[in-house]
C-alpha positions in Angstrom: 2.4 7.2 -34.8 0.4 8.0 -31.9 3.6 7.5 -29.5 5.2 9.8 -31.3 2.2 12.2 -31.4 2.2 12.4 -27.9 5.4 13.0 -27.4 5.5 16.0 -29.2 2.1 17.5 -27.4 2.7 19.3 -24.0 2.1 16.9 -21.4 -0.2 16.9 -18.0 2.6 16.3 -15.4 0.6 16.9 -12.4 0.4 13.8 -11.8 3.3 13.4 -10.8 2.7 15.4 -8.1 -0.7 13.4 -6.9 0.9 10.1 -6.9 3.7 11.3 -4.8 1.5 13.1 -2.3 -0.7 9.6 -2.0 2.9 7.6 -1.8 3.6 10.0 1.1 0.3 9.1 2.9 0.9 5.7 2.2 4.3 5.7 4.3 2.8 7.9 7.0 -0.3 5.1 7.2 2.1 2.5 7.3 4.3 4.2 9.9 1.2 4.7 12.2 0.3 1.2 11.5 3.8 0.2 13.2 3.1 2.5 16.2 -0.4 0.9 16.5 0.4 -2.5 16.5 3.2 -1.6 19.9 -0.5 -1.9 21.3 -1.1 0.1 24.8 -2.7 3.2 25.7 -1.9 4.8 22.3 -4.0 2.5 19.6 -6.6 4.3 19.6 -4.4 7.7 18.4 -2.7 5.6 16.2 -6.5 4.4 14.8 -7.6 7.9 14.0 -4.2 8.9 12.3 -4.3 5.9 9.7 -8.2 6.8 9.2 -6.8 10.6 8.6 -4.3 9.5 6.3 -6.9 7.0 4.1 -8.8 10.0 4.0 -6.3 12.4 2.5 -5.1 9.8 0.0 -8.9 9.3 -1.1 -9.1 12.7 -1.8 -6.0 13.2 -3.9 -7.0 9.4 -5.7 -10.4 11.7 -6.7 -7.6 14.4 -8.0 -6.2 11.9 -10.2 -9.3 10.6 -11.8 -10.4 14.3 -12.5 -7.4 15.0 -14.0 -7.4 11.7 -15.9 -11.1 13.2 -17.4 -9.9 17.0 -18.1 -6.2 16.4 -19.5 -5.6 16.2 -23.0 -1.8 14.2 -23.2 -1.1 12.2 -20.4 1.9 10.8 -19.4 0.8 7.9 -20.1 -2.0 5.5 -20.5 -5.2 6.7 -18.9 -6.0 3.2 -18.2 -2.7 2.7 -16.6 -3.1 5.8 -14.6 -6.9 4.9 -13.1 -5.3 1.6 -12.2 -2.2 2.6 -10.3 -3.9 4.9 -8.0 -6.6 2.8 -7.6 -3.8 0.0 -6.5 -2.4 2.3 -4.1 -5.5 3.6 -2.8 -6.6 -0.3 -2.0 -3.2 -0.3 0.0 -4.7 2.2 2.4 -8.1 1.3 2.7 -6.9 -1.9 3.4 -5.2 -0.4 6.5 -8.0 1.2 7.5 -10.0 -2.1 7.8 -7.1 -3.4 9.8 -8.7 -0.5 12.2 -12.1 -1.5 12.0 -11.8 -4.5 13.2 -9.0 -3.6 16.2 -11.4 -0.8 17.4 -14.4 -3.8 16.9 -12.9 -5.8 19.0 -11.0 -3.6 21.6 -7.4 -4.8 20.6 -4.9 -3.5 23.1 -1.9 -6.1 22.4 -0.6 -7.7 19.4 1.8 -10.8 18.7 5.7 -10.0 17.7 4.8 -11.8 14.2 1.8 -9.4 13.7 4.5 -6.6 14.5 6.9 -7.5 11.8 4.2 -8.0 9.7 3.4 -4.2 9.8 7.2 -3.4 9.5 7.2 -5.3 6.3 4.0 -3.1 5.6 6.2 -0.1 6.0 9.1 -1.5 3.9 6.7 -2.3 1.2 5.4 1.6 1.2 8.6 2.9 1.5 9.7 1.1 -1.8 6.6 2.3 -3.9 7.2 6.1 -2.5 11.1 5.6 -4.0 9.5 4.3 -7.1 6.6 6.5 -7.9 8.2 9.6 -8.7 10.6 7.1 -11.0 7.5 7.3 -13.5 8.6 10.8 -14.5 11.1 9.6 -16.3 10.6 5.8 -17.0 13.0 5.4 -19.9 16.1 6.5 -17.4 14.6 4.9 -14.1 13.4 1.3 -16.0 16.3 -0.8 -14.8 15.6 0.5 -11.1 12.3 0.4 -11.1 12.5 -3.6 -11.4 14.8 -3.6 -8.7 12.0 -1.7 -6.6 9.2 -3.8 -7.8 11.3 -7.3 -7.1 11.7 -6.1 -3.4 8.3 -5.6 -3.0 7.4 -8.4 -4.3 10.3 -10.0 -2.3 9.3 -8.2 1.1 5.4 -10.2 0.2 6.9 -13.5 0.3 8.4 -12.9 3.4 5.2 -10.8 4.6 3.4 -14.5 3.8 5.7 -16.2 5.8 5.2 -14.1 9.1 1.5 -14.5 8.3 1.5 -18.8 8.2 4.3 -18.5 11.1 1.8 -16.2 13.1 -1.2 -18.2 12.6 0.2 -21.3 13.9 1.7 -19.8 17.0 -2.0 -18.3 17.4 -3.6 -21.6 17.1 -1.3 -23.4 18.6 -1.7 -20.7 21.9 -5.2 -19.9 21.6 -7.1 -22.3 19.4 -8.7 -25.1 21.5 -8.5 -22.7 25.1 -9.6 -19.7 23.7 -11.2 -19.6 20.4 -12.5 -16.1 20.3 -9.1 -14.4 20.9 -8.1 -17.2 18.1 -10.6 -16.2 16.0 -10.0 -12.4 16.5 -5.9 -12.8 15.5 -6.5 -14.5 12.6 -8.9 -11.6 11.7 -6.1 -9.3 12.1 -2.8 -11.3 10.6 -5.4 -11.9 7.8 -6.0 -7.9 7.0 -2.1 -7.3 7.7 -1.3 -9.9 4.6 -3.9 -8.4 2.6 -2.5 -4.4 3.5 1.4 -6.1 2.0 -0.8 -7.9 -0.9 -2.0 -4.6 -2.1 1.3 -3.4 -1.9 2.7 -6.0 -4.3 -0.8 -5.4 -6.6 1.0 -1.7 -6.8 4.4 -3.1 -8.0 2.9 -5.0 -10.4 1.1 -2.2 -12.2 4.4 -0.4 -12.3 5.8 -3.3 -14.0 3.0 -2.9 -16.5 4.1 1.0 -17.1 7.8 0.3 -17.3 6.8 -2.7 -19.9 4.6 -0.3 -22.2 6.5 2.6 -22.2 9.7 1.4 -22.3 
């Protein structure tokens, strides 16, 4: 009874709009991930763009929780709303501790597995930005949504597998001669996993939409 309730009402579909603005900053904090970990000159301008972008997809992450509290019909469950953005959200801020601890530490190179680590990063963010505006319609777009949210979680395994591959290369390099650079690349393959890890936490609460709605 209540499904068919709201699907009567007029719905709020500004939402829409938020999560694909945030998807967008998500790809464009991604993509300056990538340039930041080509090291060089140029990391700290990369540092300050993914610390823009977090910003800008906090904000419209507060658009969606106000809109969440003032909308009468939503497109779908509030619940599932909150936890969505807050997924994506966590994606980004997870970047942006990836900065912290390259501008603690003064990082100015970074190991070919920690660079295919970030373009898995980008591959992950480009797959929820194709997804996300799927939602508007999840009946017609169910069957390739799953395909979306496999790849991610597809592009995670592999994202796990540069991480092990990196950290043994690291140790193997750095780990008895010089344990602080050790210590300080393990930091950062260790914040790249957990940037793709938020990425598949995002898939999986799409999985949960497409399941209930569906």
């Amino acid at each position: 009874m209540l499904g068919w309730f709201r699907a009567l009402m007029p719905r709020e579909d500004r939402f829409f709009e938020l999560f694909d603005r945030h998807a967008a900053a998500l790809v464009a904090g991604a993509e300056a991930m990538q340039g930041l970990l080509e090291g060089g000159e140029r990391v700290p301008h990369w540092c300050r763009v993914i610390v823009q972008r977090e910003q800008e997809a906090d904000g419209i992450a507060r658009e969606v929780l106000l809109a969440v509290r003032r909308s009468f019909i939503t497109p779908f469950d509030r619940g599932d709303i909150k936890d969505l953005i807050q997924a994506m959200d966590d994606a980004i801020d997870q970047m942006q501790r990836t900065v912290k601890t390259v501008e603690l530490y003064e990082v100015r190179s970074f190991d070919p597995m920690m660079r295919e680590m970030g373009a898995t990063a980008l591959e992950a963010a480009k797959l929820v930005a194709e997804a996300v505006p799927l939602l508007n319609a999840i009946g017609t777009h169910a069957v390739r949504l799953g395909q979306l949210t496999e790849e991610v979680t597809r592009v995670e395994g592999r994202s796990d597998d540069l991480h092990d591959q990196g950290l043994k290369a690291l140790y193997q390099a750095h780990g008895h001669g010089d344990p602080m650079r050790y210590m300080i690349g393990r930091e950062i393959y260790e914040s790249l996993e957990e940037v793709v890890d938020r990425f598949e936490d995002v898939a999986n609460e799409i999985n949960g939409i497409v399941l209930e709605n569906v």
